[in-house]
C-alpha angles and dihedrals in degrees: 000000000000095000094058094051095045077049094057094042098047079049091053089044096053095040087055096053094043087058103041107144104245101164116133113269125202084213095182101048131066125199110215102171136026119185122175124194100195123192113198117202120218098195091052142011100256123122120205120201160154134215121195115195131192116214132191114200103212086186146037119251112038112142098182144037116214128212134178107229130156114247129223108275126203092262085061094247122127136043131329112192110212101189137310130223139184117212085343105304112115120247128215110241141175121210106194131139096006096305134115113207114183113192114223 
């Protein structure tokens, strides 16, 4: 009896571990409100668009903000960032790999 239960729970344990959550958290930053404005082109297949976010810092000290965004590829497919602003001041800000860091 003992042996089938040490089984499942070796079973529960693995699993657990397989499936721990390791994606990249801003910890001290929570996003309350996303809003996107999207233009759609008919004579191409470009989208223009904003996103205004709005971010609560829970904790002193962060110096950048992180986003998952796809980057332009070589096929021409994927996101350009043109430029990114708080309250209408311009931030610094990097788009490689896939991911958007805003300097704050």
């Amino acid at each position: 009896m003992l042996r089938p239960f040490a089984l499942l729970l070796l079973s529960v344990l693995v699993t657990s571990v397989a499936h721990a959550d390791t994606y990249p958290k801003n910890p001290g930053i929570d996003v309350t409100h996303y809003a996107f404005t999207l233009e759609l082109q008919d004579r191409d297949d470009r989208i223009a668009g904003t996103a205004a976010i709005d971010v609560l810092f829970t904790r002193d000290g962060e110096t950048s903000l992180r986003f998952d965004l796809v980057g332009r590829d070589d096929a021409g497919k994927g996101m350009t960032v043109d430029g990114v602003t708080a309250n209408g001041a311009r931030l610094a800000h990097t788009h490689r790999d896939h991911v958007l860091t805003i300097a704050l």
